[in-house]
C-alpha positions as CSV (number, residue, x, y, z in Angstrom):
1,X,-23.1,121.0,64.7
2,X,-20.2,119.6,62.2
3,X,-21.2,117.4,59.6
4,X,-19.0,115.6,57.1
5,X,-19.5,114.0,53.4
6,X,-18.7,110.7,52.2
7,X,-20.4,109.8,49.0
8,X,-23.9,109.0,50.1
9,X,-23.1,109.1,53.6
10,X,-23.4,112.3,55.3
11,X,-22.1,111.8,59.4
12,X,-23.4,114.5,62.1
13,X,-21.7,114.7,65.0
14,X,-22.7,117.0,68.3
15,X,-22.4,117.2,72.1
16,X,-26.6,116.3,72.5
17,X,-28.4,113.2,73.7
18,X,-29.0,111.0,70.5
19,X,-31.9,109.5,72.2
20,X,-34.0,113.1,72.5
21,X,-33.2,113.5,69.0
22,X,-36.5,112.8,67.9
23,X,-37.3,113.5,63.9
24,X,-33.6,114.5,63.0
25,X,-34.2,113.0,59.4
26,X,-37.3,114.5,59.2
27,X,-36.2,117.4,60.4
28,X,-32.7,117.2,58.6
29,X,-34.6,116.8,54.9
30,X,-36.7,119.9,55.9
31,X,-33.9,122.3,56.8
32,X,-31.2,121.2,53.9
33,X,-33.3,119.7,51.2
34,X,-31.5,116.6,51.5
35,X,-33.5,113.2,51.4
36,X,-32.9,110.8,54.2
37,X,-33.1,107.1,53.1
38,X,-31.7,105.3,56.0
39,X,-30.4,106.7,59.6
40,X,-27.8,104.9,61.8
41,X,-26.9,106.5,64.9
42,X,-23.1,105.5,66.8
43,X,-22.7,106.5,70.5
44,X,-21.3,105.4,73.1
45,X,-21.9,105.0,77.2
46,X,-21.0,103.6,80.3
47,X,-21.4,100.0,81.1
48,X,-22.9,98.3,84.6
49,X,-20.8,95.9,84.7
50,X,-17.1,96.6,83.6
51,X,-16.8,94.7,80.3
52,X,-16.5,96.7,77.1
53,X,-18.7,96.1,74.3
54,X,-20.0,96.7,70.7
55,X,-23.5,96.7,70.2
56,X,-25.6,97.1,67.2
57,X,-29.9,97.2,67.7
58,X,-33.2,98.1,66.3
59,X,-35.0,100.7,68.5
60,X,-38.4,101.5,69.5
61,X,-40.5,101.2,72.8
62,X,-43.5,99.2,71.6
63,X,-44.6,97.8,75.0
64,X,-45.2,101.2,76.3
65,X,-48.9,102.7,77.1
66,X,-50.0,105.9,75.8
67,X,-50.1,107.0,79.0
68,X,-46.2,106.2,79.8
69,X,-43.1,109.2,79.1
70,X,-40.7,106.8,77.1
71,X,-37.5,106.9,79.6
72,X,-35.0,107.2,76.5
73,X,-37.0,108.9,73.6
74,X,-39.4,107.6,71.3
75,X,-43.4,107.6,71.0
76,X,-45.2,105.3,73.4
77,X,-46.0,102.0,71.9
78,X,-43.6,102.5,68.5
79,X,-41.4,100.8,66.6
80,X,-39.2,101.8,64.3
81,X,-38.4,100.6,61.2
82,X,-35.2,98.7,61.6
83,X,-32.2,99.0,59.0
84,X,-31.5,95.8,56.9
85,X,-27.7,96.7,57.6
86,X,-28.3,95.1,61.2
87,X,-27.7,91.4,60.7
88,X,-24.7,92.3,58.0
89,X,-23.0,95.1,60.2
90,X,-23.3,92.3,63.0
91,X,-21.4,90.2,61.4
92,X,-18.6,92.4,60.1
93,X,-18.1,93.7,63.2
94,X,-17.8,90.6,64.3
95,X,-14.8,90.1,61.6
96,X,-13.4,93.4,62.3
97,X,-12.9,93.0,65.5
98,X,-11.5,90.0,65.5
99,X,-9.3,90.9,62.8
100,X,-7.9,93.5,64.6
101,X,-7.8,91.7,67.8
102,X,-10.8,93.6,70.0
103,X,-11.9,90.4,70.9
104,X,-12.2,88.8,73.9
105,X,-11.7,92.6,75.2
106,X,-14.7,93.2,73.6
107,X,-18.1,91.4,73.4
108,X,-19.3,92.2,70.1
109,X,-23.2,91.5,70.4
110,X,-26.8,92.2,69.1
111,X,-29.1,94.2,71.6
112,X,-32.9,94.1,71.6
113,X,-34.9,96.5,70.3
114,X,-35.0,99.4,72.9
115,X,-35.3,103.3,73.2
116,X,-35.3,106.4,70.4
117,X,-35.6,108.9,69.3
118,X,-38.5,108.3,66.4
119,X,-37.6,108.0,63.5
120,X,-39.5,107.8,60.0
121,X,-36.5,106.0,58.0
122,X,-34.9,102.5,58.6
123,X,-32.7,102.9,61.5
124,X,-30.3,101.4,63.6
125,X,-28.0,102.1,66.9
126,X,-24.1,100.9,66.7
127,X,-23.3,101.8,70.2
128,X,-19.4,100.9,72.2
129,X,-20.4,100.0,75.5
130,X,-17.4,101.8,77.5
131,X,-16.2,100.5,81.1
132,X,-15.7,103.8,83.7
133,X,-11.8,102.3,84.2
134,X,-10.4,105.8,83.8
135,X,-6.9,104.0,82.5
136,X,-9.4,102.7,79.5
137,X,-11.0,106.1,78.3
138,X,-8.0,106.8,75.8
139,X,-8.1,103.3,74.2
140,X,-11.6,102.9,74.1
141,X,-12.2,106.4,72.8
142,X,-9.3,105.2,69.9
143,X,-11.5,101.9,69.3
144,X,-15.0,104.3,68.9
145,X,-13.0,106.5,66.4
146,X,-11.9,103.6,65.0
147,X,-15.3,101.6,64.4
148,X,-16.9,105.3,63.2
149,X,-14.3,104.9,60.5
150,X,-14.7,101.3,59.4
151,X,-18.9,101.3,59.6
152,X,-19.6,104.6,58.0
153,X,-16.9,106.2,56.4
154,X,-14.9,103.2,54.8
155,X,-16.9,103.8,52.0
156,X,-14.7,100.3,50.1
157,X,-16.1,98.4,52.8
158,X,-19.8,99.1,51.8
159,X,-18.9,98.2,47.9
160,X,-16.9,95.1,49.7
161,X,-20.1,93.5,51.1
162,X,-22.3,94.6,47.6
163,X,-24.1,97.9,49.2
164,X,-22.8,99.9,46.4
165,X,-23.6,103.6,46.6
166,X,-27.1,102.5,46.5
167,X,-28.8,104.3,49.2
168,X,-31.0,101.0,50.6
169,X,-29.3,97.5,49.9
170,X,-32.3,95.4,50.6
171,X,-32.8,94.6,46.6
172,X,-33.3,91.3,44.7
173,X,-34.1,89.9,48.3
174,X,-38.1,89.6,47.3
175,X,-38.9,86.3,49.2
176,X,-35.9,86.0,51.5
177,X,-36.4,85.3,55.2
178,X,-36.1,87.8,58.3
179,X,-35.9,86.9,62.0
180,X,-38.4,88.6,64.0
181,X,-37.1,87.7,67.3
182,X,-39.9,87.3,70.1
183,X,-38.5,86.4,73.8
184,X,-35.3,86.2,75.6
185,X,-32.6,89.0,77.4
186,X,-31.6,91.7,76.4
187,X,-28.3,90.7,74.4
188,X,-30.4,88.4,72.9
189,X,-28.4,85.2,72.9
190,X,-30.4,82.4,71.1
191,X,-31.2,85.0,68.4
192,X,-27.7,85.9,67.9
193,X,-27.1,81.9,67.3
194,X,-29.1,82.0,64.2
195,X,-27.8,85.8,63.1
196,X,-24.3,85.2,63.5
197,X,-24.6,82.7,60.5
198,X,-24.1,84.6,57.2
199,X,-27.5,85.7,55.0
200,X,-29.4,86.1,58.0
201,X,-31.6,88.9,58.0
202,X,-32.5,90.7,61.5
203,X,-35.7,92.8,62.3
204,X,-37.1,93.7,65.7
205,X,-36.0,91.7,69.3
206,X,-38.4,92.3,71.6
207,X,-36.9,90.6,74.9
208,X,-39.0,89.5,78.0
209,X,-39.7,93.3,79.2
210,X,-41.2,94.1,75.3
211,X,-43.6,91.6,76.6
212,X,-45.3,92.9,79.3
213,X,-48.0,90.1,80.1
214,X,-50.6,89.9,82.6
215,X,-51.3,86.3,83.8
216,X,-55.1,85.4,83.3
217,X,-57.3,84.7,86.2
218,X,-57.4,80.9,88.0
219,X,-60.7,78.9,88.3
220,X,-60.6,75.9,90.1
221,X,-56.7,76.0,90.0
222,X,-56.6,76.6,85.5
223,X,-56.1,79.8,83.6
224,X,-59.6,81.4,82.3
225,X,-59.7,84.1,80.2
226,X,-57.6,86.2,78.2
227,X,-53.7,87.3,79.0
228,X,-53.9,91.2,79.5
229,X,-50.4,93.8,79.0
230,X,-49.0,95.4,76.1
231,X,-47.9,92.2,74.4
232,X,-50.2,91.9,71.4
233,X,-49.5,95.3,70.6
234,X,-46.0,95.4,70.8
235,X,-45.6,92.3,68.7
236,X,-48.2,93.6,66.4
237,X,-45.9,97.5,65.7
238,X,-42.9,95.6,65.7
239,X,-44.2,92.8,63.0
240,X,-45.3,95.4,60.9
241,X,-42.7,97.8,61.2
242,X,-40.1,94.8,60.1
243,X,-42.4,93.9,57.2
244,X,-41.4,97.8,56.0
245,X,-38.2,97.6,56.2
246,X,-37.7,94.5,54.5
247,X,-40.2,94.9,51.5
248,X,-41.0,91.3,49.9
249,X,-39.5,89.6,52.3
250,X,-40.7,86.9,54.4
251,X,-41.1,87.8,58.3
252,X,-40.9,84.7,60.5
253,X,-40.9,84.4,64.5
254,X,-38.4,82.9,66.5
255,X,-39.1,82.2,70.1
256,X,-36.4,82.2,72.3
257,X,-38.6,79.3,73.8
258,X,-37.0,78.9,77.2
259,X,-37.7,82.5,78.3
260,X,-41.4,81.9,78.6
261,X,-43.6,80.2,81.0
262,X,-45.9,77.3,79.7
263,X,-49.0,80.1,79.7
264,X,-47.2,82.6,78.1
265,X,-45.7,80.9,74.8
266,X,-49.1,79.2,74.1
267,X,-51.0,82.9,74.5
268,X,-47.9,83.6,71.9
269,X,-48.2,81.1,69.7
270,X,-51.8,81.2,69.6
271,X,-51.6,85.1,68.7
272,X,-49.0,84.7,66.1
273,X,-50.9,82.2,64.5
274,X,-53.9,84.1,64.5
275,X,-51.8,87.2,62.6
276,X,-50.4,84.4,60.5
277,X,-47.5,85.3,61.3
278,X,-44.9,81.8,60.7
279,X,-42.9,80.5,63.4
280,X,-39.6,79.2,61.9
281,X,-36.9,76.9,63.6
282,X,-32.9,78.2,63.2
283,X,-32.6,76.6,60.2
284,X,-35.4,78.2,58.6
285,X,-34.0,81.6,58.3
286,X,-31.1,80.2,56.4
287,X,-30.3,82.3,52.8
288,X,-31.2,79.9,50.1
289,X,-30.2,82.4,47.7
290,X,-26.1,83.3,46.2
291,X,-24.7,86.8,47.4
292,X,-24.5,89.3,45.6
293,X,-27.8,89.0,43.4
294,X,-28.0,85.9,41.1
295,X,-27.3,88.1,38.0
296,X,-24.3,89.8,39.5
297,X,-26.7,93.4,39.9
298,X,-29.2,94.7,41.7
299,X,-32.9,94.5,40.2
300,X,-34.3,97.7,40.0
């Protein structure tokens, strides 16, 4: 396996299935001593349909039984806990690759929160999404290299945005918002509306299949009873898995509110009120706060 050295930033690259990595920080820090604070894994695969794309998600299967092999990696039922860098990286790569003119070749998009490997570190996938138009493999290969550079090894472009050499940039943020986004497809559209908007902070987007919901029984033609499936749960794992990775902060729900039948956003809004967990409106994940910290530092 090569590995290279950029400051804080150490980048492995091999020939293996990222997703049935499972514990490589853990695993990393026990076999070189070296403490992990954050993971962000880059890959790349083939697209269904035959536009290119760069993606950036949380991971985790949280809607899966204990009883179910995770497809892609992962423990049954998990979340991880995302990387504060998703919202920000977002919207760079937004800027980057319109700066160098990817787009509209490119969709540059959020993805929800899908497959591993676990993880015990805030993490986070950056993936280009490559068409199988053979005349494409050289420049899309140019434009992976390319992004690797920019997102991890650019190491001006982390002290551009305020991330220092600090090894976790989620400080002075105690009592700023994050989306938690509950509902919706898997590019997440109506969430990326809110996170496109600078200061947004992202945790977990469970779409419509991280929602696996059971309708409840009919008497006398009206819903009785209680709506079975791994919903609660996953909402639960990924709720508290955001609250880690943003410590202080202020985890809200946003329902994509058009993705769910009438039964299923009351069951949703009923549970999340129960967990007390808010339900916020775009504008309420707006920052309210000046970037970089107020006193032109990070608190320690």
């Amino acid at each position: 396996m090569e590995s290279f050295t950029n400051g804080n930033v150490r980048l492995l690259k091999h020939e293996r299935s990222i997703v049935a990595e499972d514990d490589l920080d853990r695993r990393w820090q026990e076999a070189t001593g070296e403490a992990v604070s954050e993971v962000i894994f880059l890959s790349k695969h083939t697209a269904v349909s035959n536009r290119p794309a760069l993606t950036v998600h949380p991971i985790g299967v949280p809607h899966l039984r204990e009883d179910e092999t995770p497809p892609q990696g992962g423990r049954p039922g998990w979340a991880a806990v995302p990387n504060p860098r998703i919202g920000p990286w977002f919207r760079l790569m937004q800027k980057v690759a319109a700066d160098q003119g990817l787009v509209p070749e490119f969709e540059i998009t959020l993805e929800a929160t899908h497959h591993g490997p676990l993880t015990s570190t805030p993490t986070m996938f950056v993936e280009i999404v490559k068409t199988n138009i053979g005349e494409h493999e050289t420049e899309l290969s140019n434009h992976f290299r390319f992004y690797g550079k920019v997102l991890v090894l650019r190491k001006e472009m982390l002290l551009e945005l305020g991330w220092g050499s600090k090894p976790h940039f989620w400080l002075c943020r105690s009592g700023e918002k994050v989306l938690l986004g509950i509902g919706g497809g898997h590019y997440a559209p109506r969430h990326t509306d809110i996170v496109i908007k600078d200061g947004v902070w992202v945790g977990h987007l469970l779409s419509g299949y991280s929602l696996p919901m059971d309708a409840p029984p009919q008497v006398n033609g009206k819903s009785s009873g209680e709506v079975g499936g791994m919903w609660k749960h996953s909402i639960k794992v990924s709720y508290e898995a955001t609250k880690a990775g943003f410590p202080g902060g202020k985890v809200i729900a946003h329902l994509d509110q058009k993705s769910f039948k009438g039964w299923q956003k009351n069951a949703i809004t009923s549970y999340l009120q129960e967990q007390n967990i808010r339900i916020g409106k775009p504008n309420d994940f707006l920052c309210t706060k000046t970037w970089p910290c107020p006193q032109g530092k990070p608190s320690k």
